[in-house]
N, C-alpha and C positions, 0 to 999 in steps of 0.2 A: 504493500500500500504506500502513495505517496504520502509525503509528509504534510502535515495541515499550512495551509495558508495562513500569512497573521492575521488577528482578528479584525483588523482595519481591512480588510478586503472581501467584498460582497460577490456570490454569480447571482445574475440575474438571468432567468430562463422565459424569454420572450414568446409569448402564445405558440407554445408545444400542445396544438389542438387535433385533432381529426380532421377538422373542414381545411385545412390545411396540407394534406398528407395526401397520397395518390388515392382516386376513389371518393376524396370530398370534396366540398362545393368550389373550394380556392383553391387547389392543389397548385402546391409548388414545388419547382423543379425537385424530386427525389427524394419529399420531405421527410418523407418516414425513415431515410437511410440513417438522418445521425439521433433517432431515438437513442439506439442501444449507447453510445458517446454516452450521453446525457445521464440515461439511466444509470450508467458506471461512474460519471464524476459524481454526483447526489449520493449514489451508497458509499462512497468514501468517504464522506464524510471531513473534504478536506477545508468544505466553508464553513466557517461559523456561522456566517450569515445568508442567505439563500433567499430569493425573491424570483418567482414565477409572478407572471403577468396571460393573464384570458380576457382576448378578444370575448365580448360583451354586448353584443347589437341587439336594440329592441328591434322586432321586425318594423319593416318598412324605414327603413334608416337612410339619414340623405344621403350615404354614399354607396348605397344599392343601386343598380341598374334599373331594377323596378319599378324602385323610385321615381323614376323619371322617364314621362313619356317620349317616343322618338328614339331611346337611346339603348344602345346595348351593352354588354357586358368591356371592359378595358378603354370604352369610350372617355375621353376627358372632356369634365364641363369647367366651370368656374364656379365657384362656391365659396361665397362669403368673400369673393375681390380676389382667393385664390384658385388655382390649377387643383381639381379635384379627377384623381381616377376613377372610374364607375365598376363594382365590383360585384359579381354575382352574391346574389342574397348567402350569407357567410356566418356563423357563428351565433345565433338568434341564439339570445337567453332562453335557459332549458333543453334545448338540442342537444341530442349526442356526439355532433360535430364541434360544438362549443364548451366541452368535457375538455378537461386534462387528457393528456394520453396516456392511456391503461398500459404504456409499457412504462412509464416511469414508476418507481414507488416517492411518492412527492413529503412522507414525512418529513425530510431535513426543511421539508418550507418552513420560514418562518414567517412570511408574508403568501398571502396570492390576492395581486392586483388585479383587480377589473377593470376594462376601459373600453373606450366607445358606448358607454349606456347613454351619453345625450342625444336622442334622436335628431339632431340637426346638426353633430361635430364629427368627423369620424378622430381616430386617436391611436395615430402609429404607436409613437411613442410611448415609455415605460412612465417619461417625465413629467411630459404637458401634451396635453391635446392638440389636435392641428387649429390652424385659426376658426374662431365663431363667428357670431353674427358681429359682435363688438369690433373686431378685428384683431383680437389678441388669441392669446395660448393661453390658457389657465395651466395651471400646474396639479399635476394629478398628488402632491404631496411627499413624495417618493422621496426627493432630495434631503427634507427634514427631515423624513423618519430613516435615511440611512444613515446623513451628521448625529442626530441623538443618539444612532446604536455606535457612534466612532467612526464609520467606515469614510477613509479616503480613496480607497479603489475599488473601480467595479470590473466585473471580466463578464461579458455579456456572449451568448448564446441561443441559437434557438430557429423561431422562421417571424417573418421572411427575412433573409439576409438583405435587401435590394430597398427595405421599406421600413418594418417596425425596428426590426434588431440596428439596423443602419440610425436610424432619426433615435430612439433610444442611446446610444453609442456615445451622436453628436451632444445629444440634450444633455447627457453624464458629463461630459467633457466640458459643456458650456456651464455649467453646473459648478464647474470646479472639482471634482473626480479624475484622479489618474483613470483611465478605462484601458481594458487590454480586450481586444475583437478577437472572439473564438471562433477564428472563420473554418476551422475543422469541425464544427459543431453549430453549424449556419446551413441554409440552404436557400436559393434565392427562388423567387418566383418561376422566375425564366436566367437562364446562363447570360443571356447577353445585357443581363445589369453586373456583371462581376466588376467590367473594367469602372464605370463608373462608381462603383461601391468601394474601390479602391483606392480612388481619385479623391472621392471625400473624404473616407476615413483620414488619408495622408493627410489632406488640406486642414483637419483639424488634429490630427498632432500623433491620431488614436494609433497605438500598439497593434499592429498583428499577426497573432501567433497560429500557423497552419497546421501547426500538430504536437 
């Protein structure tokens, strides 16, 4: 077994859902391949601190396809003055797709974040929400409650690599958290957001370690 991480260092496991994984409603690229990773760093028990985050959507949520007449699934509109992607209906509160995934054993959590429940925001991020009606980002709290438990690092994992795990990452980082990118234990929607997701993480300063 590896040795424990100091207690100053948090994983955060970014919506490891079903609707996500081959076979549900958002699948991405090959998502179910880095379960067993995940499941393996959790049973070692090398965090002290452990934070999962679930995708949360009331149905009919604005950033559903359905949502919006004329429009199809990966369509981009503008919402809220921003670039909004149009995503098939995904992760609905009480769905078996919007379940943790039954290969993890999720005891070490010490938190599990819900996000996206305002029917008019969606909310990549672990940190803060995408923009509202106001034009800002609320803060889903995260930041606090990992400064009160000590934590100056985060090492983030999970899906989508290209979208939550990514904007999560940056919002740590803008945050003031060293953050280390578990892109061995990431999966992107689609392959060809890699180079891009590359480019950002670099542009903000973020760590990445590929295995």
């Amino acid at each position: 077994m590896s040795s424990p991480l100091p207690a100053s260092t948090a994983l955060l496991v970014i919506d490891l859902q079903p609707d996500f994984m081959p076979g549900g409603a958002l699948a991405c690229h090959e998502g179910d391949a880095i379960v067993p990773g995940i499941a393996a760093l959790l049973a070692s028990r090398r965090y002290a601190t452990v934070v999962a985050t679930q995708d949360w959507h009331p149905a009919a949520h604005a950033s559903f396809a359905s949502s919006h007449a004329g429009h199809a699934p990966f369509d981009t509109i503008t919402l809220h003055g921003q670039p909004q992607v149009l995503w098939p209906d995904h992760c609905v509160q009480g769905t078996p797709g919007a379940a943790l995934s039954a290969g993890v054993d999720w005891t070490p959590a010490d938190l599990i974040l819900r996000k996206g429940t305002r029917p008019e925001v969606d909310s990549y991020s672990a940190f803060r929400e995408n923009h509202g009606p106001d034009g800002t980002r609320p803060t889903t709290g995260l930041a606090g409650w990992l400064r009160e438990r000590g934590i100056e690092e985060v090492h983030v994992c999970g899906l989508a690599r290209d979208y939550c795990v990514l904007w999560s990452a940056q919002d740590a980082a803008a945050a003031g958290f060293r953050v280390r990118f578990l892109w061995h234990l990431t999966q992107p929607v689609t392959p060809s957001g890699d180079a891009p997701t590359r480019a950002a993480l670099d542009a903000a300063g973020i760590v990445i370690e590929y295995a």
